[in-house]
C-alpha positions as CSV (number, residue, x, y, z in Angstrom):
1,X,-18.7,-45.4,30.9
2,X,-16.4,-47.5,32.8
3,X,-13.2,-49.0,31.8
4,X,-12.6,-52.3,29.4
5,X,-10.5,-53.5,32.0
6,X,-13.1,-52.9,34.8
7,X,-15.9,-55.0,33.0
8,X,-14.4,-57.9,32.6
9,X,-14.0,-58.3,36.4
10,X,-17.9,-57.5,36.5
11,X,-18.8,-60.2,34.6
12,X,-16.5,-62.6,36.0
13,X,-17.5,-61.8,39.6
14,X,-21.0,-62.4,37.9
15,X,-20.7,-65.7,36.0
16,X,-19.3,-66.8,40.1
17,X,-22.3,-65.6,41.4
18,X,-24.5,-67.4,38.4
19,X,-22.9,-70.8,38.6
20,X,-23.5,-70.4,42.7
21,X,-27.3,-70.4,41.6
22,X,-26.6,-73.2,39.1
23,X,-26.0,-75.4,42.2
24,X,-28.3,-74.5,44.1
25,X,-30.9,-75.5,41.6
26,X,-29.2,-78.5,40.9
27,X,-28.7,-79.1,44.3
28,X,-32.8,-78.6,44.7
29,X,-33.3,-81.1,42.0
30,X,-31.4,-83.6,43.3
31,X,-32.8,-83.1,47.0
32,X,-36.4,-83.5,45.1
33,X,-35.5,-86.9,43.8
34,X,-33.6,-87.7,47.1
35,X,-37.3,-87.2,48.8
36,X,-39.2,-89.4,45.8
37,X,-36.9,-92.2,45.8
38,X,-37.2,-92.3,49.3
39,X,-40.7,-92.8,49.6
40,X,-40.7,-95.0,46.7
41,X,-37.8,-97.7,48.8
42,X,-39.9,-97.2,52.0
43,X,-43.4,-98.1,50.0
44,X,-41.5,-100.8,48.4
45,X,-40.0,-102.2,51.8
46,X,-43.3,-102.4,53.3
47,X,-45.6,-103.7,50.3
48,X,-42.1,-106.8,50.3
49,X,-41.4,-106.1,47.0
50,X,-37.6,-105.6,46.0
51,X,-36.1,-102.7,47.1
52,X,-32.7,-103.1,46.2
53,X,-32.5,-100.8,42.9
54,X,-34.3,-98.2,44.3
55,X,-32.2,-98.0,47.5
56,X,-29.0,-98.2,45.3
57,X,-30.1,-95.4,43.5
58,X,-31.0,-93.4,46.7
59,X,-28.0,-94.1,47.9
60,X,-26.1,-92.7,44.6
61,X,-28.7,-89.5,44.4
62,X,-27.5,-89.1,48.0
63,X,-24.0,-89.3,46.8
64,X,-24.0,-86.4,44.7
65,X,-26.1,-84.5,46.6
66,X,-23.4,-84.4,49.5
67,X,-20.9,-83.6,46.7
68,X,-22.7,-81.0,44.7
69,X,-23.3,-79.2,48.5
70,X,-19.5,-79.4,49.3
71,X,-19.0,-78.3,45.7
72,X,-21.4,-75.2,46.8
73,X,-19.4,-74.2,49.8
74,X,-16.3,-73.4,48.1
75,X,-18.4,-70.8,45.8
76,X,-19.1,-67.2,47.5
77,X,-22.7,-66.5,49.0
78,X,-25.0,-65.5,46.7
79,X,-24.8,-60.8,47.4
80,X,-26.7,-60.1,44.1
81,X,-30.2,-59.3,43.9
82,X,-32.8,-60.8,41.3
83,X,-34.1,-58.3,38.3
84,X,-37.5,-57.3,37.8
């Protein structure tokens, strides 16, 4: 049985590995709606509707998907292994 102090440092070296995942699917769902809104401002562009909306909100979805992956670099690489 290991030590009360040791496990606290487990589970905080842990949680640091878990929110590291937490961006990367966050980063993942924004990079999703980066690619939709994308193909929504070109389809919009060449039918000559307005495209304004849509390409301000491509714009801000590619906003925080440059900060979220800047956020992500600061984090250590992911070393843990899934459970089956």
């Amino acid at each position: 049985m290991a030590a009360p102090g040791n496990q606290g440092q487990v589970r905080g070296a842990n949680r640091r590995v878990r929110s590291g995942e937490d961006f990367d699917i966050i980063i993942g769902f924004l990079g999703f709606w980066a690619v939709v809104l994308l193909a929504v401002t070109v389809w919009m562009e060449v039918t000559a509707q307005p495209a304004l909306g849509w390409a301000l909100g491509l714009l801000v979805t590619l906003l925080a998907l440059y900060g979220m992956v800047r956020l992500r670099r600061r984090l250590p690489e992911r070393t843990g292994s899934r459970r089956r």
